[in-house]
C-alpha positions in Angstrom: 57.3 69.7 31.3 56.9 66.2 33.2 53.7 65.5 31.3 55.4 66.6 27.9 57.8 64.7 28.3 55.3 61.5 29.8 53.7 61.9 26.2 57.0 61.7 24.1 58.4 58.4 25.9 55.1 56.9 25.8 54.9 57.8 21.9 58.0 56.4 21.3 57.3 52.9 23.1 53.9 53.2 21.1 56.2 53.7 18.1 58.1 50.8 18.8 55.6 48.7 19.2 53.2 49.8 16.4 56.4 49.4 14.1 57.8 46.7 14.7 54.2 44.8 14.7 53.6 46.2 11.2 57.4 45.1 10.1 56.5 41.4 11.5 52.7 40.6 9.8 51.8 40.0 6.6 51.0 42.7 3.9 47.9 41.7 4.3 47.6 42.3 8.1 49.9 45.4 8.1 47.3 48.4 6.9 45.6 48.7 10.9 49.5 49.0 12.2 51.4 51.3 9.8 48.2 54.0 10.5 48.5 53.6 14.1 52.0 54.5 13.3 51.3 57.5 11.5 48.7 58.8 13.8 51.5 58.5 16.7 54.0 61.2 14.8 51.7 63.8 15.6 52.0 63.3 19.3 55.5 62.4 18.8 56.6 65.6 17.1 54.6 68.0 18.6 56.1 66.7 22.0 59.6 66.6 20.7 59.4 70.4 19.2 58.2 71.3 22.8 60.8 69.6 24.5 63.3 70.4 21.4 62.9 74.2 22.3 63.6 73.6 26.2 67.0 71.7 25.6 68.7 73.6 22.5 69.9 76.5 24.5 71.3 74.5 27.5 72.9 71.5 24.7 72.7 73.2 21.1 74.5 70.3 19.3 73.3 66.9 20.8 69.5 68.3 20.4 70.2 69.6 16.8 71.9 65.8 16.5 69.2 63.7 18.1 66.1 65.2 15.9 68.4 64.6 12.8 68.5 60.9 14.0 64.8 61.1 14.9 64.1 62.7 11.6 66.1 60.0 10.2 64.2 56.8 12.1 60.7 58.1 10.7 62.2 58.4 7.0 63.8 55.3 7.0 60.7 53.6 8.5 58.2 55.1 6.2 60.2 54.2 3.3 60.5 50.8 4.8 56.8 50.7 5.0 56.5 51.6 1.1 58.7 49.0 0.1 57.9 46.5 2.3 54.5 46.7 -0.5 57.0 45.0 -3.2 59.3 43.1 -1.1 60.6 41.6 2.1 62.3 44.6 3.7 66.1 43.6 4.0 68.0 42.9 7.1 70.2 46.0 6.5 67.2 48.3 6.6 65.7 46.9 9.8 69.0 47.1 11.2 69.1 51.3 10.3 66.4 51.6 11.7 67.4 50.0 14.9 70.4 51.8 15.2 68.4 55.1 14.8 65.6 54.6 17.2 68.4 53.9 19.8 70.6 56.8 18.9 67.8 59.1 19.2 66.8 57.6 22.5 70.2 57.7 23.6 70.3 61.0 23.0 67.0 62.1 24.3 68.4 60.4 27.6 71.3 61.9 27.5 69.8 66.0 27.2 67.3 64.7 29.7 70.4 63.7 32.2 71.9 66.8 31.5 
């Protein structure tokens, strides 16, 4: 369980790195990143439906609520990625996105704690 759950934070630090990095370059620079990105769901996810089956019988709601919010973060960044292709993303979107990684990592926290 320790080394499932090793490979989830360190996913989501890679995620937030990898992310961010490929929100801040150039279009031109960003191709490298926003892979690096997508390769890191699979670890992510897989990690998350491991540790997502531990925790929903102990706290049902908050687990069903924090991969909504993580389902949420990677839809809102991927379609941030897409139209980051035609435009600047706003400061709205990067600001959604924001909010989500946090609440899912609040949450994730706070199943963990519990």
């Amino acid at each position: 369980m320790k080394i499932i759950l090793a490979i989830h934070i360190l996913s989501v630090i890679s995620i937030a790195i990898t992310a961010t990095a490929a929100l801040l370059v150039p279009l031109e620079q960003d191709k490298r990143l926003v892979l690096a990105t997508r390769v890191i769901y699979l670890p992510l996810f897989i990690s998350g439906l491991v540790l997502a089956l531990k925790t929903v019988h102990a706290e049902p709601v908050l687990t069903i609520i924090k991969i909504a919010a993580a389902l949420a973060f990677v839809a809102v960044l991927e379609i941030t990625f897409a139209r980051k292709i035609n435009k600047k993303p706003a400061a709205i979107v990067l600001s959604i996105i924001a909010l989500l990684f946090f609440l899912a990592a609040i949450l994730g926290i706070m199943i963990i704690a519990n």
